[in-house]
C-alpha positions in Angstrom: 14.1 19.3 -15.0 10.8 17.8 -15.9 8.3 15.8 -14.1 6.6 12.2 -14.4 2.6 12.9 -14.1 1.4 9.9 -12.5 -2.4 9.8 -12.5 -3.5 7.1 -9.3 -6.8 6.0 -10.9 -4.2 4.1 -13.4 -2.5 2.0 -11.2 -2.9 -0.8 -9.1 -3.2 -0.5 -5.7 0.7 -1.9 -6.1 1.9 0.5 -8.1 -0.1 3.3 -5.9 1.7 2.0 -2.5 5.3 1.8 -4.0 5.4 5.5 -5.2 4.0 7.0 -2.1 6.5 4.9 0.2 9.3 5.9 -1.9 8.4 9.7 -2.0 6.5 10.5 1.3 10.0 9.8 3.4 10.8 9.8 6.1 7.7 8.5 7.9 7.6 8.1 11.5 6.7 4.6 12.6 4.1 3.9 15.2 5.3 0.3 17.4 1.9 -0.6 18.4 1.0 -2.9 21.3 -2.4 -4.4 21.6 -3.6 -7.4 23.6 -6.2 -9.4 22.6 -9.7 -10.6 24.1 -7.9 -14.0 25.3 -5.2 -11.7 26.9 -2.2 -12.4 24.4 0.4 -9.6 23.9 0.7 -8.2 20.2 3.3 -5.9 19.1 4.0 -4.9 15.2 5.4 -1.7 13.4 3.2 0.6 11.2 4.8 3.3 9.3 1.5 5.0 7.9 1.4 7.0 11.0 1.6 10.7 12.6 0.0 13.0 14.9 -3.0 15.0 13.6 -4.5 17.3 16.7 -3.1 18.3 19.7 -6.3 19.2 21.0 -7.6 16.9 21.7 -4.7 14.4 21.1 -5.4 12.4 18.8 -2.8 10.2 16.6 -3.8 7.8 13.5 -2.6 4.4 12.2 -3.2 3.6 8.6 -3.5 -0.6 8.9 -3.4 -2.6 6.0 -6.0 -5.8 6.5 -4.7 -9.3 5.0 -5.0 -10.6 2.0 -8.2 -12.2 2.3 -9.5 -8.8 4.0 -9.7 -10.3 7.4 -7.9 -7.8 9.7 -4.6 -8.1 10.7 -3.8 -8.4 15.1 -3.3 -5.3 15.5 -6.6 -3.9 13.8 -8.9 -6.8 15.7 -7.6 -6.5 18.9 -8.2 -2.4 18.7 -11.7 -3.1 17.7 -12.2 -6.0 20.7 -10.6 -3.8 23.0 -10.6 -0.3 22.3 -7.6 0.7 23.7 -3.7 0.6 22.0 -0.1 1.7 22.6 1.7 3.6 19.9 5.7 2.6 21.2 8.5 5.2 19.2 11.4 3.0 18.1 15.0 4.9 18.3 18.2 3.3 16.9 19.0 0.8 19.9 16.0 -1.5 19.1 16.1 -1.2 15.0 16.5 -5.0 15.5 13.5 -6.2 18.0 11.4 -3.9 16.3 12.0 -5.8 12.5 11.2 -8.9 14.6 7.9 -7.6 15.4 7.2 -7.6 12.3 7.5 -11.0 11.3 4.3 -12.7 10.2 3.8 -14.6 13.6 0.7 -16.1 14.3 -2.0 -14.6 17.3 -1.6 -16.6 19.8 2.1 -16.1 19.9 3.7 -13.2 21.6 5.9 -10.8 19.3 7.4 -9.5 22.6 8.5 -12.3 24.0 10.8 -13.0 20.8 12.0 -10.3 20.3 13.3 -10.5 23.8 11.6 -7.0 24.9 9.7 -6.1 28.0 6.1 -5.6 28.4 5.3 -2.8 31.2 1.8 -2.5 32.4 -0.2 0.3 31.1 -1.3 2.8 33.7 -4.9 3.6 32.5 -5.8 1.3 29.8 -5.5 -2.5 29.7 -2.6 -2.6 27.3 1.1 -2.7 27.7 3.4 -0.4 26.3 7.5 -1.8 25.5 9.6 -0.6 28.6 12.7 -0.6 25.9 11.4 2.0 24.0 12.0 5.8 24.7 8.4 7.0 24.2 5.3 5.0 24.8 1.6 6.5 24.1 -1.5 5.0 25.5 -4.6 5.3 23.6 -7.8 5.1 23.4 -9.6 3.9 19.8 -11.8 7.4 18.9 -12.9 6.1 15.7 -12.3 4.0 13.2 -12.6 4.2 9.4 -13.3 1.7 6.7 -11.7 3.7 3.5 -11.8 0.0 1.8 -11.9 -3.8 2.1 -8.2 -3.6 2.5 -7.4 -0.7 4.8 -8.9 1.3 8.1 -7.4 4.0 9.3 -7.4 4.0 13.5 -7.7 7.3 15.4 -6.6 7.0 18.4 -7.1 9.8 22.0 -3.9 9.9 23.6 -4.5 9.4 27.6 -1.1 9.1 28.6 2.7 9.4 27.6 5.3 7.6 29.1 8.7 9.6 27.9 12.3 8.9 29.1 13.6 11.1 31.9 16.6 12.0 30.0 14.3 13.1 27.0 12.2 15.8 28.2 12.6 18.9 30.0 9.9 18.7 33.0 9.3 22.7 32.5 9.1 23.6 29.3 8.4 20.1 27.8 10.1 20.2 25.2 12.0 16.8 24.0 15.7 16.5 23.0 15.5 14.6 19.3 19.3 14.0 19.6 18.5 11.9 23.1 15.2 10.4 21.4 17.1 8.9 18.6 14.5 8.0 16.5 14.5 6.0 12.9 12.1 6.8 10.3 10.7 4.6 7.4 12.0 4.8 3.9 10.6 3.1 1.0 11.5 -0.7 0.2 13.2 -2.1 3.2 15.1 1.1 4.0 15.4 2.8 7.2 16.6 6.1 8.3 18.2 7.5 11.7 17.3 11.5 12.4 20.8 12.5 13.8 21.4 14.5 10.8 19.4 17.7 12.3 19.0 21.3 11.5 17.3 24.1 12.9 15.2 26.8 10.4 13.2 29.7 11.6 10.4 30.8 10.2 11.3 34.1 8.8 8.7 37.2 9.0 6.3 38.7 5.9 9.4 41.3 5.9 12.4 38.9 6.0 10.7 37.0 2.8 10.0 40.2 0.7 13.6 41.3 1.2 15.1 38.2 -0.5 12.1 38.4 -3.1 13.5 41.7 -4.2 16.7 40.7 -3.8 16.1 37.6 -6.0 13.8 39.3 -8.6 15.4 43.0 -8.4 11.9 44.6 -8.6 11.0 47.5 -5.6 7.0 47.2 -5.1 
């Protein structure tokens, strides 16, 4: 089978964005929640998003800025702020989530139409969505201007709000079937991650076995 060479420096920013949402899959999506200077509630769904250190905890959002380059809710009220809470979204609120995402103006509440629940953060000024089986509440650590149309938010996790039926309070490890969580695909597609397996990493002498099994050579 061979394979298309794509060089990026050849397409528009477009083209660049529709092959890396269609082939980096599934991507966890970050349900952010930010308030605003004047105190208004913002919520919106950003799929360029993971975890990068543990220690210290830190989690980034890649946030595309408007058309005209002025930043988007989200990505203002994290600067005007500095605090922000990254919501999972699992299969029960696919829907209120899509809502969130509807081009709403600022000084309208995302939560409030999308009938969901805003619960008081604990210790930053920002509300987290009490529907939503995770919540993470962040402070900004830095931001970064990588162009006119994008930043890219780093964010120090402070606390975690987790279902009880999630996590096991000793070893703290979280059930992914209980979680429930979707992923982003590309287009408009979604994906649910019931369809689990586990994989051990094997040792140096597991691999060499089936490499000498495979190849049929002995050194």
């Amino acid at each position: 089978m061979t394979h298309r060479a794509i060089r990026f420096a050849d397409l528009t920013a477009r083209q660049a964005y529709k092959v890396m949402i269609g082939t980096i899959v599934p991507r966890p999506i970050a349900w952010v929640t930010t308030r605003s200077p004047e105190g208004v509630i913002n919520a919106a769904p950003y799929s360029f998003f993971n975890c990068l250190s543990a220690d210290p905890p830190i989690l980034a959002l890649g946030v595309e800025n408007k058309p005209d380059r002025r930043f988007k809710d989200t990505a203002w009220n994290i600067r005007s702020t500095e605090v922000f809470t990254v919501n999972i979204c699992d299969v029960a609120n696919v829907v209120p989530m899509a809502a969130t995402a509807a081009p709403f103006p600022p000084e309208v509440d995302e939560l409030a139409k999308a009938g969901l629940t805003a619960a008081p953060g604990e210790v930053i000024d920002c509300p987290r969505i009490a529907e939503a089986p995770v919540a993470f509440e962040c402070r900004r650590h830095v931001s970064i201007a990588v162009s006119g149309a994008r930043e890219i938010v780093l964010g120090r996790i402070e606390m975690a709000h987790i279902r009880e039926d999630i996590i096991d309070p000793d070893t703290y490890y979280s059930d992914a079937t209980r979680l429930d969580a979707i992923g982003r695909m590309g287009g408009e597609g979604y994906c649910t991650t019931r369809d689990l397996f586990d994989l051990p990493t094997p040792s140096v002498a597991e691999v060499e076995a089936a490499w000498r099994a495979r190849t049929g050579r002995a050194d």
